[in-house]
C-alpha positions in Angstrom: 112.2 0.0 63.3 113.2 0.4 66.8 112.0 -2.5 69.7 112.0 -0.2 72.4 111.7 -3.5 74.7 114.8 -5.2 73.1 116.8 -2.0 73.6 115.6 -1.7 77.2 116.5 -5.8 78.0 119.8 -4.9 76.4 120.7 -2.0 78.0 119.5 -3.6 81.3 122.0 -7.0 81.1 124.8 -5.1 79.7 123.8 -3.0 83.6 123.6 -5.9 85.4 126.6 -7.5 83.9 129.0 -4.6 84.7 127.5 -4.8 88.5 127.6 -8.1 88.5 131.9 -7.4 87.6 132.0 -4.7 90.0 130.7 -7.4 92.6 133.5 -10.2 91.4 136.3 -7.5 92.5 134.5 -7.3 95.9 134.8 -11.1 96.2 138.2 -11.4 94.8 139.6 -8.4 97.5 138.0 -10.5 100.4 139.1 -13.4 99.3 142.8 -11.9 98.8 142.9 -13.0 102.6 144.3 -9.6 104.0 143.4 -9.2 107.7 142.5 -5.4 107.3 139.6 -6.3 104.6 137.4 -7.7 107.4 135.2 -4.9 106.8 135.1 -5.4 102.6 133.4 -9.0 103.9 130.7 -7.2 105.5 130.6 -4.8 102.2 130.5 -8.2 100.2 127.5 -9.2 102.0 125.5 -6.3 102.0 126.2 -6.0 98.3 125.2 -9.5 97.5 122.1 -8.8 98.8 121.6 -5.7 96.4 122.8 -8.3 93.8 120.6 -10.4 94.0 117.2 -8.1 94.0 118.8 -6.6 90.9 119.3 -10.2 89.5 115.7 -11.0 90.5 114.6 -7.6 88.7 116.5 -8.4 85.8 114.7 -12.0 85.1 111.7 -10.6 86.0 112.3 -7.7 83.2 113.3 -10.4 80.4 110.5 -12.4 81.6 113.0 -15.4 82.8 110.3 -18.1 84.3 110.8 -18.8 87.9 111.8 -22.5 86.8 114.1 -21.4 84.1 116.1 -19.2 86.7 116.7 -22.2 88.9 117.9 -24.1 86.2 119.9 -21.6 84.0 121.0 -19.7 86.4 122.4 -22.4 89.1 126.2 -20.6 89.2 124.8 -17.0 90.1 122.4 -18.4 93.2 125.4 -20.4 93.9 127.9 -17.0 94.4 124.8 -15.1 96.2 124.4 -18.0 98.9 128.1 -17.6 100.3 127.7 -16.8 103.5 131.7 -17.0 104.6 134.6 -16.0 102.8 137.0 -16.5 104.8 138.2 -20.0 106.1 136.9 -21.5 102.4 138.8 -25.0 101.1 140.7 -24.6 98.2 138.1 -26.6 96.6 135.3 -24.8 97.5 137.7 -21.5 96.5 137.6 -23.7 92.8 134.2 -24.3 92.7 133.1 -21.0 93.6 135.6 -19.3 90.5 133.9 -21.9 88.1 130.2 -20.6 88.9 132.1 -17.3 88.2 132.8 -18.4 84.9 129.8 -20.2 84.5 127.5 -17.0 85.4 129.5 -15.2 82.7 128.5 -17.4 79.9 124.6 -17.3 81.2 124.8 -13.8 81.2 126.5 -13.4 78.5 124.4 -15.5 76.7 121.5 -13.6 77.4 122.9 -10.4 76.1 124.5 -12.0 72.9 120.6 -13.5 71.9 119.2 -9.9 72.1 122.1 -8.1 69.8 121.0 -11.1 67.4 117.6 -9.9 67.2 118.3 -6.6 67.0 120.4 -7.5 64.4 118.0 -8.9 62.6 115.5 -6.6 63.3 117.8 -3.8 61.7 118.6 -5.9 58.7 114.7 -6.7 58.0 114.2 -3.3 58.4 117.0 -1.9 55.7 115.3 -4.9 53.0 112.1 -3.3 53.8 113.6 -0.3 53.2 115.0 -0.9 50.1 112.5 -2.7 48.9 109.6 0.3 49.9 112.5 2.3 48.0 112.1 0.2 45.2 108.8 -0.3 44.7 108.2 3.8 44.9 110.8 4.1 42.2 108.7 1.7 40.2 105.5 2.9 40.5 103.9 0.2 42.3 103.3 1.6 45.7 
Protein backbone atom coordinates (compact mmCIF):
# COMPACT_ATOMS: atom_id res chain seq x y z
CA UNK A 1 0.00 0.00 0.00
CA UNK A 2 1.52 3.11 -1.18
CA UNK A 3 0.24 6.92 0.37
CA UNK A 4 0.96 8.66 -2.55
CA UNK A 5 0.43 11.92 -0.28
CA UNK A 6 3.02 10.72 2.47
CA UNK A 7 5.56 10.04 -0.28
CA UNK A 8 4.95 13.38 -1.85
CA UNK A 9 5.18 15.42 1.89
CA UNK A 10 8.38 13.35 2.18
CA UNK A 11 9.92 13.88 -0.80
CA UNK A 12 8.93 17.64 -0.61
CA UNK A 13 10.81 18.35 3.15
CA UNK A 14 13.67 16.19 2.38
CA UNK A 15 13.57 19.24 -0.95
CA UNK A 16 13.10 21.84 1.15
CA UNK A 17 15.60 20.74 3.72
CA UNK A 18 18.53 20.39 1.22
CA UNK A 19 17.58 24.18 -0.05
CA UNK A 20 17.13 25.22 3.13
CA UNK A 21 21.32 23.82 3.58
CA UNK A 22 22.20 25.23 0.39
CA UNK A 23 20.81 28.58 1.79
CA UNK A 24 22.95 28.17 5.35
CA UNK A 25 26.26 28.14 3.06
CA UNK A 26 25.01 31.39 1.53
CA UNK A 27 24.67 32.85 5.04
CA UNK A 28 27.75 31.43 6.44
CA UNK A 29 29.98 32.85 3.13
CA UNK A 30 28.50 36.39 3.80
CA UNK A 31 28.89 36.24 7.13
CA UNK A 32 32.71 34.98 6.65
CA UNK A 33 33.13 38.87 6.48
CA UNK A 34 35.28 39.03 3.16
CA UNK A 35 35.00 42.48 1.49
CA UNK A 36 34.72 40.91 -2.03
CA UNK A 37 31.32 38.92 -0.98
CA UNK A 38 29.37 42.19 -0.97
CA UNK A 39 27.53 40.83 -3.86
CA UNK A 40 26.84 37.06 -2.13
CA UNK A 41 24.73 39.53 0.45
CA UNK A 42 22.63 40.75 -2.28
CA UNK A 43 22.44 36.83 -3.56
CA UNK A 44 21.50 36.07 0.18
CA UNK A 45 18.63 38.37 0.04
CA UNK A 46 17.21 37.55 -3.09
CA UNK A 47 17.46 33.84 -2.11
CA UNK A 48 15.73 34.37 1.18
CA UNK A 49 12.98 35.56 -0.47
CA UNK A 50 12.72 32.34 -2.70
CA UNK A 51 13.11 30.68 0.64
CA UNK A 52 10.68 31.67 2.14
CA UNK A 53 7.72 31.23 -0.67
CA UNK A 54 9.13 27.70 -0.78
CA UNK A 55 8.77 27.42 3.04
CA UNK A 56 5.24 28.96 2.70
CA UNK A 57 4.54 26.25 -0.12
CA UNK A 58 5.86 23.60 1.90
CA UNK A 59 3.39 24.22 5.14
CA UNK A 60 0.85 24.83 2.92
CA UNK A 61 1.51 21.23 1.19
CA UNK A 62 1.68 19.43 4.76
CA UNK A 63 -1.22 21.45 5.70
CA UNK A 64 0.80 23.28 8.61
CA UNK A 65 -1.99 25.78 10.12
CA UNK A 66 -1.21 29.39 9.76
CA UNK A 67 -1.01 29.51 13.83
CA UNK A 68 1.07 26.34 14.08
CA UNK A 69 3.78 27.98 11.60
CA UNK A 70 4.19 31.00 13.86
CA UNK A 71 4.60 28.90 16.73
CA UNK A 72 6.71 25.91 15.43
CA UNK A 73 8.39 27.51 13.15
CA UNK A 74 9.68 30.78 15.20
CA UNK A 75 13.69 29.99 14.28
CA UNK A 76 13.12 29.78 10.29
CA UNK A 77 10.93 33.34 10.24
CA UNK A 78 13.67 34.46 12.46
CA UNK A 79 16.74 33.61 9.67
CA UNK A 80 14.24 34.96 6.67
CA UNK A 81 13.76 38.48 8.48
CA UNK A 82 17.60 39.32 8.45
CA UNK A 83 17.80 42.18 6.67
CA UNK A 84 21.78 42.92 7.33
CA UNK A 85 24.54 40.70 7.57
CA UNK A 86 27.10 42.53 7.92
CA UNK A 87 27.89 44.78 11.02
CA UNK A 88 25.83 41.92 13.23
CA UNK A 89 26.95 41.66 17.26
CA UNK A 90 28.44 38.69 18.21
CA UNK A 91 25.32 38.00 20.03
CA UNK A 92 23.10 38.49 17.45
CA UNK A 93 25.76 36.29 15.24
CA UNK A 94 24.87 33.47 18.36
CA UNK A 95 21.41 33.88 18.28
CA UNK A 96 21.03 33.75 14.70
CA UNK A 97 23.28 30.10 14.52
CA UNK A 98 20.92 28.81 17.37
CA UNK A 99 17.58 29.39 15.14
CA UNK A 100 19.95 27.53 12.63
CA UNK A 101 19.98 24.73 14.82
CA UNK A 102 16.63 25.14 15.96
CA UNK A 103 15.05 25.10 12.26
CA UNK A 104 16.95 21.90 11.78
CA UNK A 105 15.24 20.01 14.50
CA UNK A 106 11.62 21.48 13.27
CA UNK A 107 12.44 20.33 10.00
CA UNK A 108 13.74 17.56 10.85
CA UNK A 109 11.12 16.69 12.84
CA UNK A 110 8.69 16.97 10.30
CA UNK A 111 10.47 14.65 8.03
CA UNK A 112 11.24 11.96 10.77
CA UNK A 113 7.09 11.78 11.69
CA UNK A 114 6.33 11.00 8.03
CA UNK A 115 9.14 8.04 7.61
CA UNK A 116 7.28 6.79 10.89
CA UNK A 117 4.11 6.42 9.15
CA UNK A 118 5.29 5.15 6.26
CA UNK A 119 6.87 2.79 8.32
CA UNK A 120 4.08 1.75 9.72
CA UNK A 121 2.12 1.93 6.81
CA UNK A 122 4.55 -0.68 5.10
CA UNK A 123 4.61 -2.95 8.16
CA UNK A 124 0.60 -3.06 8.32
CA UNK A 125 0.72 -3.71 4.97
CA UNK A 126 3.25 -6.93 5.06
CA UNK A 127 0.79 -8.33 8.30
CA UNK A 128 -2.04 -7.89 5.95
CA UNK A 129 -0.14 -9.51 3.55
CA UNK A 130 0.78 -12.35 5.36
CA UNK A 131 -2.15 -12.75 6.96
CA UNK A 132 -4.33 -12.56 3.25
CA UNK A 133 -1.46 -15.22 2.53
CA UNK A 134 -2.53 -17.18 5.24
CA UNK A 135 -5.95 -17.23 5.17
CA UNK A 136 -5.86 -18.22 1.17
CA UNK A 137 -3.63 -21.11 2.27
CA UNK A 138 -6.30 -22.07 4.70
CA UNK A 139 -9.15 -21.92 2.77
CA UNK A 140 -10.97 -19.23 4.47
CA UNK A 141 -10.84 -16.47 1.97
Amino acid sequence: MIDKKLEENIKNTKRFLEFWSKFQELYRIVISGSPSLKDKEEDFTSTRTLVNTRFQELMDSLGVSHGERLKRAIPIYEILSIENLYNMSDEKLKKIEDHWTDSYIFLSSILDRFQKKKKRIEDYSKVMFVTKSFLRRMKLV
